[in-house]
C-alpha positions as CSV (number, residue, x, y, z in Angstrom):
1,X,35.4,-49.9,-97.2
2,X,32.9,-47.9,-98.6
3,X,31.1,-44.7,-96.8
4,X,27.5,-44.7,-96.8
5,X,26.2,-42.4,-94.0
6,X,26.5,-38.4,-94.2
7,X,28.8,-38.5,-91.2
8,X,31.1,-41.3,-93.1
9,X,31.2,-38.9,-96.0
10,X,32.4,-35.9,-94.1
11,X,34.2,-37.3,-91.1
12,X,37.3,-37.7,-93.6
13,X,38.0,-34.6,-94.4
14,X,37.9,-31.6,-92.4
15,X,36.6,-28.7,-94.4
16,X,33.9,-31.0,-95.5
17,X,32.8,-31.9,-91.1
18,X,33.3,-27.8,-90.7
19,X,30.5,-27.2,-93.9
20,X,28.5,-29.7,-92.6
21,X,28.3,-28.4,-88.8
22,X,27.8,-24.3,-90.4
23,X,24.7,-25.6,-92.0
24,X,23.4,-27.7,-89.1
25,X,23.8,-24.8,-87.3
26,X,22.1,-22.2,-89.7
27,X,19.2,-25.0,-89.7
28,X,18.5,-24.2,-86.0
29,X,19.2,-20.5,-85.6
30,X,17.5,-19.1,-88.5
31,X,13.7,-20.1,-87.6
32,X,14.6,-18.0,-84.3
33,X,15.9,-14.8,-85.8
34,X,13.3,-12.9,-87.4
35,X,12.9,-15.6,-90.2
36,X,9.4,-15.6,-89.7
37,X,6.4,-13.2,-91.1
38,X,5.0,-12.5,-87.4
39,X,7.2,-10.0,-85.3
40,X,7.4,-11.6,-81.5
41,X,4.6,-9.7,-79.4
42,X,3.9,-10.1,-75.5
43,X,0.8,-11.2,-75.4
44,X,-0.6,-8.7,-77.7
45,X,0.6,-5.5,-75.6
46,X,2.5,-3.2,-76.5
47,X,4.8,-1.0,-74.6
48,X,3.8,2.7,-73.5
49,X,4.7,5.1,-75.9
50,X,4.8,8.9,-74.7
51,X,2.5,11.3,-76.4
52,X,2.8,15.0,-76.8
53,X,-0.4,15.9,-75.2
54,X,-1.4,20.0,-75.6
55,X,-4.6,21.1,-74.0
56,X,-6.9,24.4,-74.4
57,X,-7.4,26.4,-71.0
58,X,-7.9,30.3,-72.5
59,X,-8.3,30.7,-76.2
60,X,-9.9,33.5,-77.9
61,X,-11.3,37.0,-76.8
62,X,-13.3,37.8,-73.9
63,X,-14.1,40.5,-71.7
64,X,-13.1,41.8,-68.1
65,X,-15.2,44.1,-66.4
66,X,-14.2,46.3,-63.9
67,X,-12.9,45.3,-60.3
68,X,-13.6,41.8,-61.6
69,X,-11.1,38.8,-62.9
70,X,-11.7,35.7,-65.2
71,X,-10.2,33.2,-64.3
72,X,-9.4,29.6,-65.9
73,X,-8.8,26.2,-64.0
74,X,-6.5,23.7,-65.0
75,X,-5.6,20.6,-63.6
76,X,-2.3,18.3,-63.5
77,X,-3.2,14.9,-63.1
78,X,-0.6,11.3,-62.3
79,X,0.5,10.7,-65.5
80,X,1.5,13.9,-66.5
81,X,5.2,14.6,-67.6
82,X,6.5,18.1,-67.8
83,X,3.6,19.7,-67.4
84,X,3.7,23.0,-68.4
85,X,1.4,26.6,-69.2
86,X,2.5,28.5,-72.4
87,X,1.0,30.9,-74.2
88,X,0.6,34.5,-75.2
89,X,-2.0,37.1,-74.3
90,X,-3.2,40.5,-75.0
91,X,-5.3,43.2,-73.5
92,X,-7.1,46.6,-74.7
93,X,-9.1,49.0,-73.5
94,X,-8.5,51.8,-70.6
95,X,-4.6,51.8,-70.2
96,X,-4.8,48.8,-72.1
97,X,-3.2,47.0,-69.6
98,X,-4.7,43.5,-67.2
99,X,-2.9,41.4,-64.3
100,X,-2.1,37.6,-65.0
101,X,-2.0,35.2,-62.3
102,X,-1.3,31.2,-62.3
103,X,-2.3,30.3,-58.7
104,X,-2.6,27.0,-56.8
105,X,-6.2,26.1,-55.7
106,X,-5.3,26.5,-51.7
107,X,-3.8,30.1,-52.8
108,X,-6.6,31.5,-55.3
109,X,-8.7,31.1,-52.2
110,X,-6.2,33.2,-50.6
111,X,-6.4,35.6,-53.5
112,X,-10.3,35.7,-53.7
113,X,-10.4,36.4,-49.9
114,X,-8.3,39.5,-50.3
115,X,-5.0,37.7,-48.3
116,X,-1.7,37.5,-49.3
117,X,-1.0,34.6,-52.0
118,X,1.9,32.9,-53.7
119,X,1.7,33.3,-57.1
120,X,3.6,30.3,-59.5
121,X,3.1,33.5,-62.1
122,X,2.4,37.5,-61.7
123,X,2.4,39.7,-64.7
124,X,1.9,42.8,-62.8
125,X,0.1,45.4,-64.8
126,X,1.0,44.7,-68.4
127,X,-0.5,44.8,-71.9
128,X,1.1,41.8,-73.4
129,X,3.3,38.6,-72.5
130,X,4.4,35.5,-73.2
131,X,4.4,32.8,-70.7
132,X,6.5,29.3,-70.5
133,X,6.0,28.2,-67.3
134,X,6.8,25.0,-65.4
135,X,4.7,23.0,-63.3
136,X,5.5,20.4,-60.7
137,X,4.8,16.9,-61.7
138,X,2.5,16.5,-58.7
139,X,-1.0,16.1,-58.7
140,X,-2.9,19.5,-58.2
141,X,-5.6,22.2,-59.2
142,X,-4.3,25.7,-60.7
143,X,-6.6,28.8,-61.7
144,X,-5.0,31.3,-64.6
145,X,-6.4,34.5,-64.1
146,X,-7.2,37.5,-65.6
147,X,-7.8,40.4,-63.3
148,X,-9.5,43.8,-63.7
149,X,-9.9,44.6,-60.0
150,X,-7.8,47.2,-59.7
151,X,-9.8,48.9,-62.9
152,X,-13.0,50.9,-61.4
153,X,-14.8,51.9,-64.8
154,X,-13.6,50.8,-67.7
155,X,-13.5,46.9,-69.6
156,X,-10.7,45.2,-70.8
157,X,-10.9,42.8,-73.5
158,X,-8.2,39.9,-74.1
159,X,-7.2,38.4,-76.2
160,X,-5.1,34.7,-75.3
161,X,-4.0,31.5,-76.6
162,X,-2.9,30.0,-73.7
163,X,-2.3,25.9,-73.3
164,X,-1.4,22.8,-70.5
165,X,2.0,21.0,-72.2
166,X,2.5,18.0,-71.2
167,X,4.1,14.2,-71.9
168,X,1.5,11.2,-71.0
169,X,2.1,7.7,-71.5
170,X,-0.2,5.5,-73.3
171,X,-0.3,1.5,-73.5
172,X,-1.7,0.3,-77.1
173,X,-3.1,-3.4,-77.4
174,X,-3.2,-5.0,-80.6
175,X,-6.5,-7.5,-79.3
């Protein structure tokens, strides 16, 4: 009796029926495994990717005049992650020293108005810091300011580099 079909030829002897099934099998799992030049998308999107995001709020030099403040507004919006305020400032003139607030919006008013405010920071009376300061993830309004008010005649000029940190998510489509 004489084999003529594949399976007749293999069926006889074992290690030829396990060759046969490997490469049956390799037929049908290799299309599915990367084989192909296209990577698999979902529908063109792809997933968020988290960006270091830094933001300017007081950069350069500028000038306080006497029983007044400067003052800088930043805002943390959904989306941010970490936010934080870091930087570095300087003043000069007089006793070469300023006061640095980061204030809330509801307690600047406070602080504007002459009341008693929470302060996220307070430098006190200082010629120079560094600041690292964390922020809650919540969405709200903060001023960074730069007071002179307790100074009744002279400027002070400052000098800061002082930036809003934080991680945002953004979704990329390929379309």
């Amino acid at each position: 009796m004489k084999k003529n079909s594949v399976f007749d030829r293999v069926s006889g002897n074992p290690m030829h029926l396990a060759v046969a099934m490997l490469w049956l099998t390799l037929l049908f799992l290799l299309p599915g495994c990367g084989g192909g030049k296209k990577p698999a998308t979902t529908n063109g999107v792809v997933g968020p990717t988290i960006q270091h995001v830094s933001q300017a709020i007081a950069g350069g030099a500028f000038i306080v005049e006497p029983g007044q403040y400067k003052s800088f507004k930043l805002a943390i919006a959904p989306g941010m992650a970490k936010p934080s305020l870091e930087g570095s400032f300087e003043a000069s003139g007089g006793n070469n020293d300023v006061e640095v607030l980061l204030l809330e919006s509801t307690q600047f008013l406070n602080w504007q108005n002459g009341h008693r405010a929470a302060s996220v920071y307070s430098s006190g009376r200082v010629t120079s810091d560094r600041l690292e300061v964390s922020l809650p993830e919540e969405a709200a309004t903060y001023y960074l300011i730069f007071s002179n008010k307790f100074s009744y005649f002279r400027n002070k000029a400052v000098k800061a580099d002082m930036k809003l940190l934080y991680d945002g998510s953004s979704t990329s489509s390929s379309r």
